[in-house]
C-alpha positions in Angstrom: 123.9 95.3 94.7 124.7 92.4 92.4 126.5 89.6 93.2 129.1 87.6 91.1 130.8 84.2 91.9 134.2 82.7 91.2 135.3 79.2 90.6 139.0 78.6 92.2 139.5 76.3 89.8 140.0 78.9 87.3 142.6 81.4 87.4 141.1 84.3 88.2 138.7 82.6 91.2 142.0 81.0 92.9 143.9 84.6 92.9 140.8 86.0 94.4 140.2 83.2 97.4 144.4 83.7 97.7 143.7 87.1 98.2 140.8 87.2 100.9 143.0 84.1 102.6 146.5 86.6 102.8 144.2 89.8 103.9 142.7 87.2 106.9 146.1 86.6 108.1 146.7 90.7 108.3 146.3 91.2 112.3 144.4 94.8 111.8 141.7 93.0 109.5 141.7 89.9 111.9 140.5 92.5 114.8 137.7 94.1 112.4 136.3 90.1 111.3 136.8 89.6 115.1 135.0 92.7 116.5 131.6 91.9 117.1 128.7 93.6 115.9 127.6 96.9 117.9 123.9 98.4 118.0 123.7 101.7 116.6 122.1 104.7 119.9 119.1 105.7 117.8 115.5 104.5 117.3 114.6 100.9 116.3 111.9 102.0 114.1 111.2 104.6 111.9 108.2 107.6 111.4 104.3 106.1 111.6 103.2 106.2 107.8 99.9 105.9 106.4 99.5 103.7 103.6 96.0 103.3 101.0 94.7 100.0 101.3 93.5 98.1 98.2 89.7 97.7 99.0 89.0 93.7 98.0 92.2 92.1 98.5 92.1 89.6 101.0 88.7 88.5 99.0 90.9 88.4 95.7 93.4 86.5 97.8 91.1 83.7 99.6 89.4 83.4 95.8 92.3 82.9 93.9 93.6 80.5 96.7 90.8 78.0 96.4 90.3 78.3 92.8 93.8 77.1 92.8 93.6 74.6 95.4 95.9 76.8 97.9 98.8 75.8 95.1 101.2 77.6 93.6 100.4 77.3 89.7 103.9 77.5 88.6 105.7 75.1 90.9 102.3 73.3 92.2 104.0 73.7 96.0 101.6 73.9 98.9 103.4 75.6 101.5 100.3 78.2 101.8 102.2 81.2 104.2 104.3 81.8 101.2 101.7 81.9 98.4 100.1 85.0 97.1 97.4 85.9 95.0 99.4 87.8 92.0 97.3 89.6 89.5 98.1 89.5 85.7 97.3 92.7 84.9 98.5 95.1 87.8 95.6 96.0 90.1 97.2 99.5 89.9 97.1 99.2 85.8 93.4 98.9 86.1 93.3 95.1 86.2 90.7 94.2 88.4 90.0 91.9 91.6 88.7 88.9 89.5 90.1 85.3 89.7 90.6 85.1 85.9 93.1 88.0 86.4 95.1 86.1 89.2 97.5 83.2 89.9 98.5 81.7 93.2 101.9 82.0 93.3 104.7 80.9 95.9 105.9 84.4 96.8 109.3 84.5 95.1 107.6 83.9 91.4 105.4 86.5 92.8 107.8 89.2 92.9 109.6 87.9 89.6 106.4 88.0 87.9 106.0 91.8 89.2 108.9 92.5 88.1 108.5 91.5 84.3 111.4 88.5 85.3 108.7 85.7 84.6 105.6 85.4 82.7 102.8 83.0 81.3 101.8 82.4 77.9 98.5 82.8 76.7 99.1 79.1 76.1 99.5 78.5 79.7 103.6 78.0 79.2 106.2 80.1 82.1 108.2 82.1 80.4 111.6 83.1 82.2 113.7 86.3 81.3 117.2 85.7 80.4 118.0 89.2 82.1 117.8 87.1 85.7 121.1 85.6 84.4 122.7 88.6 82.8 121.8 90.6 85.8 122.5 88.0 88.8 124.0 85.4 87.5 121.8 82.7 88.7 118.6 81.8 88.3 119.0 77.8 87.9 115.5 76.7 89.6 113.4 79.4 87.9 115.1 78.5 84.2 114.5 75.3 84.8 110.8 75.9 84.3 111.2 78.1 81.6 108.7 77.1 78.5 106.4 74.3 81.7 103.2 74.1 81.3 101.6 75.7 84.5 101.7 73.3 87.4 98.2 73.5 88.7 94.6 75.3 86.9 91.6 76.1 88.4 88.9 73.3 87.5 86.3 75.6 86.4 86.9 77.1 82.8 86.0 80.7 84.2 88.2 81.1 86.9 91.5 80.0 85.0 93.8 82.7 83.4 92.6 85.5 80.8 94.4 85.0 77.8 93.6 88.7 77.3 95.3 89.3 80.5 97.8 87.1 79.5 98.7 88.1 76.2 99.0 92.2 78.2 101.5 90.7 80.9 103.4 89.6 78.4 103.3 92.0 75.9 103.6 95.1 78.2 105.4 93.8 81.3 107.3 91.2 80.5 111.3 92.1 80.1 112.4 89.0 78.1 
């Protein structure tokens, strides 16, 4: 699902809100707004599943997390339950449990950076897909980052980013 927005001071975006005002007034769709939500009979939760784990990664996570000061390195937030030790290289690409192949990010950035929406420069720079706009028309706080230097760095040389790992996100990943 993708959502759109309209301006009512534009033409089109005042004939719309007109619209959904005339359709309120319409006693049959007043009783469905009214009605209030009903639980449906059957189970609350689904089948048991099992799921493989990934051997090492609350290690990779605790690592990361101190080597980057329990920040997030794009927005240097601090808010720790929603930061997540992302790896640059996919652990299920073959890119291993190693701090130079992570980034503590808040959780959002995270899943952007999974998705090849946001990525980091070998030069340390975010990089922000213009498809977050074309698809969803938003994306105002992440663009505003677009082409920052990384917020926070690990203090010892060996445990900040792999420009190897880097250069792969980017290259491979990445859908800028």
């Amino acid at each position: 699902m993708q959502g759109k927005t309209f301006d009512t001071e534009t033409t089109e975006g005042a004939w719309l809100w007109s619209e959904v005002q005339l359709r309120l007034q319409d006693k049959a769709n007043q009783d469905i707004v009214a009605e209030p939500a009903t639980e449906c009979g059957g189970p609350r939760f689904g089948e048991l599943f099992l799921t493989q784990a990934r051997l090492g990664q609350g290690s990779f996570k605790t690592l990361v997390g101190e080597a980057y000061q329990r920040r997030c390195a794009i927005t240097g937030g601090s808010t720790f339950p929603v930061l997540e030790a992302a790896h640059i290289k996919s652990y299920a690409e073959g890119g291993p449990h190693r701090i130079s192949n992570g980034m503590l990010m808040r959780s959002d950035f995270h899943k952007l950076f999974d998705a090849g929406f946001v990525s980091v420069t070998p030069e340390l720079r975010v990089r922000v897909s213009d498809q977050i706009k074309d698809k969803w028309f938003n994306g105002k706080a992440y663009y505003k980052l677009h082409d920052q230097p990384l917020a926070v760095m690990p203090k010892l040389d060996s445990q900040r980013p792999d420009p190897e790992f880097l250069r792969w996100h980017l290259n491979e990943h990445f859908v800028g």
